[in-house]
C-alpha positions as a Python dict, from the first residue, in 0.01 Angstrom:
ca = {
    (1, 'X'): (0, 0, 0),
    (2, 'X'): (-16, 368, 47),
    (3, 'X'): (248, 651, -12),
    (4, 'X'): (265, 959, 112),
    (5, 'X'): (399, 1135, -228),
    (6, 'X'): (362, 1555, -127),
    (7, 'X'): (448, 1794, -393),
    (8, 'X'): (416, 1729, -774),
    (9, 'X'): (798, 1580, -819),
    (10, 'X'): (712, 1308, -593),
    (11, 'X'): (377, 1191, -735),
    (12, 'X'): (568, 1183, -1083),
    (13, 'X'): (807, 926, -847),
    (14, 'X'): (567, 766, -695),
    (15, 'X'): (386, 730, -989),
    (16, 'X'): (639, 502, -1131),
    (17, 'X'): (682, 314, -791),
    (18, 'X'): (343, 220, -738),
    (19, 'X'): (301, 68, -1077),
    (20, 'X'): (636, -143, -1030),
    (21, 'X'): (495, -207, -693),
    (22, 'X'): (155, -324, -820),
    (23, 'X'): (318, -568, -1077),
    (24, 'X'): (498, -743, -795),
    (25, 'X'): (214, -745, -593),
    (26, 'X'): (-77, -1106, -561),
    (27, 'X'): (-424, -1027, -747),
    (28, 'X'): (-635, -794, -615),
    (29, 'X'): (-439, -577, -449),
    (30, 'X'): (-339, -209, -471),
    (31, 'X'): (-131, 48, -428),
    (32, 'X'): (-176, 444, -402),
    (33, 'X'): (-1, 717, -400),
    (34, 'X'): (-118, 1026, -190),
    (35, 'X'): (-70, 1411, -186),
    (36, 'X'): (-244, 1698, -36),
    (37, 'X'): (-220, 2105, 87),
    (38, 'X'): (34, 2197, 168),
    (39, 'X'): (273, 2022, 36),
    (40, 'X'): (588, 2055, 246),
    (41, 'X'): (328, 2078, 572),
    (42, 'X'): (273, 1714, 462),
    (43, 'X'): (629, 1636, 406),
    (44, 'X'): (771, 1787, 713),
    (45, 'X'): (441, 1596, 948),
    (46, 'X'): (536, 1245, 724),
    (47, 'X'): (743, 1082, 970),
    (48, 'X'): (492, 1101, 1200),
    (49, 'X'): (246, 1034, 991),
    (50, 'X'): (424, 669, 860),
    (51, 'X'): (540, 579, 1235),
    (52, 'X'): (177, 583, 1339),
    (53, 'X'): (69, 341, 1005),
    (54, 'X'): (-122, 598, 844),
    (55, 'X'): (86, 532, 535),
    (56, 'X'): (331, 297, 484),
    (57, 'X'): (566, 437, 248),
    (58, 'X'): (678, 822, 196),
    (59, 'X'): (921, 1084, -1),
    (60, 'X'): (1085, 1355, 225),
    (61, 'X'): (1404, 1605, 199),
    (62, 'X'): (1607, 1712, 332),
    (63, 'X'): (1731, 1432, 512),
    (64, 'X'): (1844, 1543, 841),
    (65, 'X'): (1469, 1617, 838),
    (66, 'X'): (1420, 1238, 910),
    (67, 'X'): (1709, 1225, 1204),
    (68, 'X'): (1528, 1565, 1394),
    (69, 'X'): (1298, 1279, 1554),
    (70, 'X'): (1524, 972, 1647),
    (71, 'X'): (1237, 831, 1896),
    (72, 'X'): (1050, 749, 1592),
    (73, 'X'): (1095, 411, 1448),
    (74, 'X'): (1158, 476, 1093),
    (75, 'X'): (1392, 302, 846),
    (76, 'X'): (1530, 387, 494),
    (77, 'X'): (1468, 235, 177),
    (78, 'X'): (1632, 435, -105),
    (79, 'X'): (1798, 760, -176),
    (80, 'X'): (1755, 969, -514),
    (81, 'X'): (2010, 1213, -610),
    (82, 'X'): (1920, 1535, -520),
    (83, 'X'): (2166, 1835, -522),
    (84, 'X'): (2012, 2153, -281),
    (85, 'X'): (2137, 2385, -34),
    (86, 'X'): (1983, 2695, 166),
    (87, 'X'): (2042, 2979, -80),
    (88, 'X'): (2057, 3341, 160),
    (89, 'X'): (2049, 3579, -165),
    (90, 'X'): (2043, 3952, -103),
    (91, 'X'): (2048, 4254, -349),
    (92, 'X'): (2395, 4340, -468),
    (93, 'X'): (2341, 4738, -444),
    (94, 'X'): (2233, 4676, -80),
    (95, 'X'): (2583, 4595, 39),
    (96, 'X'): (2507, 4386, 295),
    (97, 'X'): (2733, 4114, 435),
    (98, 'X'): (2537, 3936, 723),
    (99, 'X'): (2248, 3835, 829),
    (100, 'X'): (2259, 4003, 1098),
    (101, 'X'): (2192, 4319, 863),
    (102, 'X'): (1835, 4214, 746),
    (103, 'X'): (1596, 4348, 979),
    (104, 'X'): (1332, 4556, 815),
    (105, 'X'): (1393, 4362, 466),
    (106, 'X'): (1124, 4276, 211),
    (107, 'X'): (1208, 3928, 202),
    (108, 'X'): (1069, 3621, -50),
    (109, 'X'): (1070, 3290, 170),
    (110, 'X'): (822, 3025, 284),
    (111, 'X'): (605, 3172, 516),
    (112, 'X'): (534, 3053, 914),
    (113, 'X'): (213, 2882, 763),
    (114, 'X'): (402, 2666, 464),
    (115, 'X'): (527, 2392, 721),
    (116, 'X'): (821, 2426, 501),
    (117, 'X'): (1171, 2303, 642),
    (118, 'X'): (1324, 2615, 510),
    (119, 'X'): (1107, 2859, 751),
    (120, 'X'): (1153, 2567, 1059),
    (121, 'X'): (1582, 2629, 959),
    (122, 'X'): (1561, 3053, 920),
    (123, 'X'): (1341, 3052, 1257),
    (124, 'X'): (1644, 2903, 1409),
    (125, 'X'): (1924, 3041, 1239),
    (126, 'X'): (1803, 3417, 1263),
    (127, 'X'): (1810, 3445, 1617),
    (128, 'X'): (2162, 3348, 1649),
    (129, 'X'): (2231, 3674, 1452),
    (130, 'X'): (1967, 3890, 1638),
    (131, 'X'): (1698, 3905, 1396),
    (132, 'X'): (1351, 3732, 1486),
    (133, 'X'): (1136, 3623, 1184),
    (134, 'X'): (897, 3915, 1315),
    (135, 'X'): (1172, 4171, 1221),
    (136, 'X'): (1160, 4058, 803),
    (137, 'X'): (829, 4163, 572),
    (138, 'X'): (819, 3806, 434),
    (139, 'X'): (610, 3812, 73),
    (140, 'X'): (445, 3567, -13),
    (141, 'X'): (528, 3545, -343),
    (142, 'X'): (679, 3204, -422),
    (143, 'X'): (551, 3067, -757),
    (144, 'X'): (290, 2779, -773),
    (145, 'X'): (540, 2644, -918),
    (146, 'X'): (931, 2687, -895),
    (147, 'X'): (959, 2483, -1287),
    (148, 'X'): (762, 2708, -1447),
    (149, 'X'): (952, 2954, -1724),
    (150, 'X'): (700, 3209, -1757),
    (151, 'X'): (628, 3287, -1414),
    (152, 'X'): (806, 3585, -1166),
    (153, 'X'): (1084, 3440, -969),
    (154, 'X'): (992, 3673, -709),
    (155, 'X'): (827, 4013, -611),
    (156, 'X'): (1019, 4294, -817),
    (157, 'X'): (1011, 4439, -454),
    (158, 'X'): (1233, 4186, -332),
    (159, 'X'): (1541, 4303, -103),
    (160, 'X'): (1606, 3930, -18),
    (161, 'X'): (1560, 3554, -118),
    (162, 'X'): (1557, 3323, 159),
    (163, 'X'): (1474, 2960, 20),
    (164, 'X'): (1614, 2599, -140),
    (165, 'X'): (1518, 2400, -470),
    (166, 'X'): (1815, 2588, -640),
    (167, 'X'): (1832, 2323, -948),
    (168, 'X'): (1496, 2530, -1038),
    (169, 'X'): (1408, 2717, -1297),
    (170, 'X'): (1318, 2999, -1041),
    (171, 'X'): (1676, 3012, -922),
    (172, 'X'): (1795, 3023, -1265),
    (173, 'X'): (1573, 3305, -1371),
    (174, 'X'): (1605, 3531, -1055),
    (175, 'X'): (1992, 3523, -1047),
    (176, 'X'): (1982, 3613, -1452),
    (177, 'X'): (1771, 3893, -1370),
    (178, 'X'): (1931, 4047, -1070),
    (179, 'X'): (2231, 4080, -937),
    (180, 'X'): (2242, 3894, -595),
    (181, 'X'): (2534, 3854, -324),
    (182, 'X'): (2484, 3504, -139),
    (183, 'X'): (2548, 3539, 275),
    (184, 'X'): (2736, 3292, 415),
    (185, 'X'): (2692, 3118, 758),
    (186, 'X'): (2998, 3138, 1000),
    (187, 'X'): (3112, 2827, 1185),
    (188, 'X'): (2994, 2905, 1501),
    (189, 'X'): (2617, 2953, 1355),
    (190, 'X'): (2706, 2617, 1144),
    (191, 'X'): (2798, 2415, 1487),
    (192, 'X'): (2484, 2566, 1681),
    (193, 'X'): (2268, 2415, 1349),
    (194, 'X'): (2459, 2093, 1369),
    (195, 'X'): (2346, 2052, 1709),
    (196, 'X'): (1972, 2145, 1646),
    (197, 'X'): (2004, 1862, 1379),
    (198, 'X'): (2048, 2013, 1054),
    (199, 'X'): (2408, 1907, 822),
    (200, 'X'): (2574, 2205, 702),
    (201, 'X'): (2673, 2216, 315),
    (202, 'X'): (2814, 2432, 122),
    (203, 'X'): (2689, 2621, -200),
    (204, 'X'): (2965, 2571, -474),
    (205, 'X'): (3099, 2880, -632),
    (206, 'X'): (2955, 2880, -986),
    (207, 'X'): (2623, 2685, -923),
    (208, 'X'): (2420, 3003, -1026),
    (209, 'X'): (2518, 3329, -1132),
    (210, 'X'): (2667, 3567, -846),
    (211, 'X'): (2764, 3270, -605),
    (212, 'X'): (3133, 3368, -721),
    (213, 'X'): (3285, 3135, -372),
    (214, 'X'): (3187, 2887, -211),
    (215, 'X'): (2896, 2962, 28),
    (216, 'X'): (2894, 2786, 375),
    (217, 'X'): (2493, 2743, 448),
    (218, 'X'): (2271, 2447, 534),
    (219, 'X'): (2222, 2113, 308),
    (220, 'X'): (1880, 2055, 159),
    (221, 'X'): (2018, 1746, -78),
    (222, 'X'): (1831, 1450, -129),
    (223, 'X'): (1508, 1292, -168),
    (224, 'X'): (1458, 1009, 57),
    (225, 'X'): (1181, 684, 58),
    (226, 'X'): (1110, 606, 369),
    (227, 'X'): (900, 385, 578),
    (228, 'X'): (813, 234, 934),
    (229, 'X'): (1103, -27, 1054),
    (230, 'X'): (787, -289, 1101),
    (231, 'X'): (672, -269, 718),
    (232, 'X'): (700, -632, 644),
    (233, 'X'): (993, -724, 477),
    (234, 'X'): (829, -823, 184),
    (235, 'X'): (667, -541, 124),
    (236, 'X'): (1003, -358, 175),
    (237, 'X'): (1145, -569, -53),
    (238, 'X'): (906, -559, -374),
    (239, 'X'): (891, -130, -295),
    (240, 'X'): (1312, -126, -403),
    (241, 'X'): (1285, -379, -634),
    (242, 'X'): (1011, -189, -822),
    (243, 'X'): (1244, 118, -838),
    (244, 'X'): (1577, -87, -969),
    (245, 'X'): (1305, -185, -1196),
    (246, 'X'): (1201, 135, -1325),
    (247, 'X'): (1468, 351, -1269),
    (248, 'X'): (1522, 457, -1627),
    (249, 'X'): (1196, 526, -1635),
    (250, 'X'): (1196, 761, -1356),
    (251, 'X'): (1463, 934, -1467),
    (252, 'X'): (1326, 1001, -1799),
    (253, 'X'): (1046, 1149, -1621),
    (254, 'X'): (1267, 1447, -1526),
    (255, 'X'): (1410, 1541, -1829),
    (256, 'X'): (1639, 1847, -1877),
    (257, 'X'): (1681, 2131, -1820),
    (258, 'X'): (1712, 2174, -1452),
    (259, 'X'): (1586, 1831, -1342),
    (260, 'X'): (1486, 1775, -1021),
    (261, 'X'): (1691, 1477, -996),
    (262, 'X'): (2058, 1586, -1028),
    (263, 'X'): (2190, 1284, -1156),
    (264, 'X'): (2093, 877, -1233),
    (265, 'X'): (1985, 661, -968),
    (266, 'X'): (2196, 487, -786),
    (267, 'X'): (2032, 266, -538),
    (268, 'X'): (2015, 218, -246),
    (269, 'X'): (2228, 565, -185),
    (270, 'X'): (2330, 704, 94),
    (271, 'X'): (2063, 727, 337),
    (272, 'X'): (2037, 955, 705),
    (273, 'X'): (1873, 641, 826),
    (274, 'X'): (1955, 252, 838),
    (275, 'X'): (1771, 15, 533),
    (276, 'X'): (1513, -134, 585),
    (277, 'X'): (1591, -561, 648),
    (278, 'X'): (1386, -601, 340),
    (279, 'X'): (1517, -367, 112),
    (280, 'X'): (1908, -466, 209),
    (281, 'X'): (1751, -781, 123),
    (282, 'X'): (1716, -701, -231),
    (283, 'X'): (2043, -502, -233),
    (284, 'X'): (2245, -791, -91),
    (285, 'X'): (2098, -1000, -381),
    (286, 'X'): (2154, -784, -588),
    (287, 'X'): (2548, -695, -535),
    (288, 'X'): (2466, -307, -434),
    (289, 'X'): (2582, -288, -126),
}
């Protein structure tokens, strides 16, 4: 068994899943768990990636990411709680109110080359407010990693932040250190995403310092294990009982403050896609349904 794990979070996951897995597992067989550069390049070309057998399970978010292609045939197998939203943060002293205000601002986001979901939404979403990616200085300036105490949040030259993973410890440290407004989307923009394939969400007032109301944007909840809809049942099967498993364990591997995971596991969640036969299976058996 192989799974596509992208991103340090999801090998400490996967991690934990493949030994479950390999415990369930007849003699002599093995399971691995697989990242690579970049990370959310990998993630956003997984689905792909799994429909065509190169691996046979993987982690993604968000999850309309796994509904963009519906011609692939892909099937759930568990969802991990995951709280996240698009987070358009601008300079307070600034004073701007829209989007359609940022042209010509310095602004920290994944660049065109990160593959990241984030840059695929904002190339979408800016137009319909008559900026073009081309009009923002993007820095590139996003830490190795977004966990990390000690490390900038962002270029002191910022005018803008443009990005997700808000239960990070980047988020926390760059709204304690400036004072940001947070830009809402307006319905019509909302709808237009909606029909692209991305769920709108909202940012909760309070979640960080400055959102002071809620914030209509895009969702970016989630954490979903997916796989190919012909993955043999039993292979299904043995991949969610191996988390129910080791759940606790998982979740003690993302300890606070600022977990990843936003809350316990609660399988099989609520998944973009239909389960797997093999892993409602297990959750049938089991009483989770």
């Amino acid at each position: 068994m192989k799974i596509l794990s992208p991103g340090g979070n999801w090998m400490t996951l996967a991690g934990e899943l493949a030994l479950g897995v390999a415990e369930l597992l007849p003699p002599g067989a093995t399971v691995a768990t697989v990242t690579g550069r970049a990370p959310a390049a990998l993630a956003w070309d997984g689905p792909r990636l799994v429909a065509a057998g190169h691996y046979d399970l993987a982690i993604t978010t968000p999850g309309w990411h796994l509904t963009l292609t519906p011609e692939l045939p892909l099937a759930c197998l568990a969802a991990f709680p995951h709280d996240d939203q698009l987070a358009l943060a601008v300079r307070r002293e600034l004073g701007i109110t829209s989007l359609s205000q940022v042209k010509g601002l310095k602004v920290s986001m994944p660049g065109p080359d990160s593959g990241h979901p984030a840059h695929w939404a904002l190339a979408r979403i800016l137009p319909m407010y008559g900026v073009e990616i081309g009009d923002l200085e993007i820095l590139r300036d996003r830490p190795r990693s977004l966990h990390a105490p000690d490390l900038p949040p962002a270029d002191p030259a910022f005018d803008a932040v443009f990005d997700e993973a808000l239960m990070t410890m980047r988020w926390k440290n760059l709204t304690e250190q400036y004072d940001l407004d947070f830009l809402p989307l307006d319905p019509g923009v909302l709808e237009a995403c909606a029909d692209l394939g991305m769920t709108p969400g909202v940012l909760r007032a309070g979640r960080l310092r400055g959102v002071e109301r809620d914030v209509p944007t895009i969702d970016f909840s989630g954490w979903y294990l997916y796989c190919a809809r012909g993955l043999a049942d039993e292979l299904a099967y043995a991949a969610v009982q191996a988390l129910d498993q080791r759940r606790h364990a998982i979740g003690e591997r993302f300890p606070q403050p600022l977990p990843p995971l936003t809350g316990p596991i609660d399988l099989p969640g609520d998944t973009p896609l239909p389960l797997h036969p093999g892993a409602r299976a297990y959750y049938a058996e089991k009483g989770y349904l």
